[in-house]
VOTISE-744270 format. One record per residue (C-alpha): x, y, z; residue number from 1. Coordinates in steps of 0.02 Angstrom, whole numbers. Layout:
PT       x       y       z  vexmi
PT       X       Y       Z    NUM
...
This chain:
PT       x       y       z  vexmi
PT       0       0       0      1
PT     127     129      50      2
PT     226      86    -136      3
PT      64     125    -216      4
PT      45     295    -107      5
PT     225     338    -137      6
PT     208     303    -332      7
PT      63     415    -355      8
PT     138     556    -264      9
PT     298     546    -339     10
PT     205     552    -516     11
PT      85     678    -451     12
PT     272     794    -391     13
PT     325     747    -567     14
PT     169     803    -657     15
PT     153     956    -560     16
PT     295    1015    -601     17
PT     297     982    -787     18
PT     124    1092    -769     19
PT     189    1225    -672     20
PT     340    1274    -801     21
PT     175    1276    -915     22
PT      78    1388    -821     23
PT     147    1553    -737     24
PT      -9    1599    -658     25
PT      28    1475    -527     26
PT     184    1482    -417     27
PT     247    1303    -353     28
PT     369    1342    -194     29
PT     562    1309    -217     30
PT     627    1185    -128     31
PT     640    1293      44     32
PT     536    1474      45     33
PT     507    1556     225     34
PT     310    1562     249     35
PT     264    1428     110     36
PT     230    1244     107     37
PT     148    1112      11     38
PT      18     990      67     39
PT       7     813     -39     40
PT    -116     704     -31     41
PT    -141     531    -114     42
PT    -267     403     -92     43
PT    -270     228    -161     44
PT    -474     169    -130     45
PT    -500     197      43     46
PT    -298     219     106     47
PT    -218     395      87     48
PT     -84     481     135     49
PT     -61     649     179     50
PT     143     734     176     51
PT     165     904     210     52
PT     315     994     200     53
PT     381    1156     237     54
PT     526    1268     304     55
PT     538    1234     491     56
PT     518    1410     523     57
PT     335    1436     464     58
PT     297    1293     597     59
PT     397    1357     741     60
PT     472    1484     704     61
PT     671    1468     679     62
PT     764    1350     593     63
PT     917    1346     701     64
PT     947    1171     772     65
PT     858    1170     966     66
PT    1006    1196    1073     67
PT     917    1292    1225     68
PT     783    1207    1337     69
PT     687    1351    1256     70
PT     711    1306    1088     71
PT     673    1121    1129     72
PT     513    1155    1207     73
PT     461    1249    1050     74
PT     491    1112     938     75
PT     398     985    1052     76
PT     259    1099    1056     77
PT     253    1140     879     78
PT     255     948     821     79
PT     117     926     972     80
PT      24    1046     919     81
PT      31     978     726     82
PT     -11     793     788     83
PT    -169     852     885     84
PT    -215     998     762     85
PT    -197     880     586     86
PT    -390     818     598     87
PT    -431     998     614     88
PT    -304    1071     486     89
PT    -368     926     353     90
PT    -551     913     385     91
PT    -617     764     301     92
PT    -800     753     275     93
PT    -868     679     429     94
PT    -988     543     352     95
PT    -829     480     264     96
PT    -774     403     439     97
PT    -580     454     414     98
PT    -447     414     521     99
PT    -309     476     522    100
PT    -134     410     608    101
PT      53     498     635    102
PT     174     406     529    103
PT     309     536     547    104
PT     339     697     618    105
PT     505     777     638    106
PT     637     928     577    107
PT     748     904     452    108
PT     877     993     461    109
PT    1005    1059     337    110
PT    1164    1152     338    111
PT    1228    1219     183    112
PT    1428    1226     135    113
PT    1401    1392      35    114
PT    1357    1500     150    115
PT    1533    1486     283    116
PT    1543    1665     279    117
PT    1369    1692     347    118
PT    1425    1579     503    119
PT    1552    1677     545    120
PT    1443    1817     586    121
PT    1293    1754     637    122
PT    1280    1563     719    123
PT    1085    1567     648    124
PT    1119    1593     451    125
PT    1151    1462     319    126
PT    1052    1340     424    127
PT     877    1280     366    128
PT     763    1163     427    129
PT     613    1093     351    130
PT     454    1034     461    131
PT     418     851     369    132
PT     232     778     432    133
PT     158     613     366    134
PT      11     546     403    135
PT     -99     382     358    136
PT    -290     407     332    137
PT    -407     266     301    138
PT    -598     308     263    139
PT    -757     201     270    140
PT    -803     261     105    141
PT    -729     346     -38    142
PT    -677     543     -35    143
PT    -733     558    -209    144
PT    -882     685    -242    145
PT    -848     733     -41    146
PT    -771     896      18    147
PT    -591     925     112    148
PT    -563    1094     198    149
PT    -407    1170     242    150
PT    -380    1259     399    151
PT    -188    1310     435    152
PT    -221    1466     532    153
PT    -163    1380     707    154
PT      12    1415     609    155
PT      10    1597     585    156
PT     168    1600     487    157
PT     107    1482     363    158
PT      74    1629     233    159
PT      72    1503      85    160
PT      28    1320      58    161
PT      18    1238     -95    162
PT    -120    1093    -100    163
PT    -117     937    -213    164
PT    -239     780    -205    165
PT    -251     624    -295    166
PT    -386     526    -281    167
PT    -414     369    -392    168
PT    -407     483    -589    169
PT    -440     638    -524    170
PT    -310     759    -443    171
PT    -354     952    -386    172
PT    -237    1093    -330    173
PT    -260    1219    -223    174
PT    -176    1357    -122    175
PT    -233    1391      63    176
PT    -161    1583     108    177
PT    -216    1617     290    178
PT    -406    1569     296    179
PT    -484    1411     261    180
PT    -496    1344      90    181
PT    -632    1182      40    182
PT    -611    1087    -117    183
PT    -723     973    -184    184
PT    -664     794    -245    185
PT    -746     775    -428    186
């Protein structure tokens, strides 16, 4: 099942971005913009998955690695507050009797060769993180012809999240910028 899942969204990533070099209109996020993130969701019958992924500072606000208690308690909060908050950021139609189960939360984090200099002056720069969340869902019946709404606002510096689903033949795109967004499945 997961092979399946991971097949369709790495087609899906593929296709979108053939599309977006097609179309201007619509931005797709580089691999690491302050503010954005994208949202993918894939669902094989009744089994999905949703992966979201986004520069750790949108989520909790640095990127730095979590040296300080401080810092430490903010990243346990922030991936708390994700686990708890995903049913209510992904809402699911409610007669579709979705659950939905952590897979993977964590920060990955990345520090770049090519930017020393910035180091040197300031122990923050040339580091970024990305906030990685995956989740499994499994639904009593199909989310085809339902409705999925989504709600980031609980992250306020979410400014920009780019939303892809693929269910069964049909895929749909959105982008969520701070209110809630619902897109129908058809």
């Amino acid at each position: 099942m997961k092979k399946v899942i991971s097949i369709f969204i790495l087609g899906l990533s593929l296709s979108l971005a053939a599309e977006s070099h097609k179309h201007s209109e619509h931005r797709e996020h580089e691999a690491h913009v302050h503010g954005g993130a994208t949202l993918n969701i894939a669902f094989d019958q009744l089994k999905g998955k949703i992966e979201f992924k986004g520069a750790a500072d949108g989520v909790i606000g640095f990127e730095h690695a979590a040296k300080s208690d401080q810092d430490k308690k903010t990243v346990a909060d922030a991936i708390l507050k994700f686990e708890t908050n995903i049913s209510t950021m992904v809402v699911f139609d409610t007669t579709l009797g979705c659950v939905v189960s952590k897979e993977l939360v964590e920060i990955q984090a990345e520090d770049h060769a090519d930017h020393k200099d910035e180091k040197k002056s300031n122990k923050h720069k040339g580091q970024h993180s990305d906030f990685i969340a995956n989740f499994n869902v499994v639904c009593a019946k199909s989310v085809l012809g339902s409705k999925i709404t989504f709600d980031f606002t609980p992250f306020k510096r979410i400014n920009d999240l780019d939303v892809t689903i693929l269910v069964d033949a049909v895929q749909k795109t959105t982008e969520v910028k701070k209110k809630p967004v619902t897109l129908e499945i058809k």
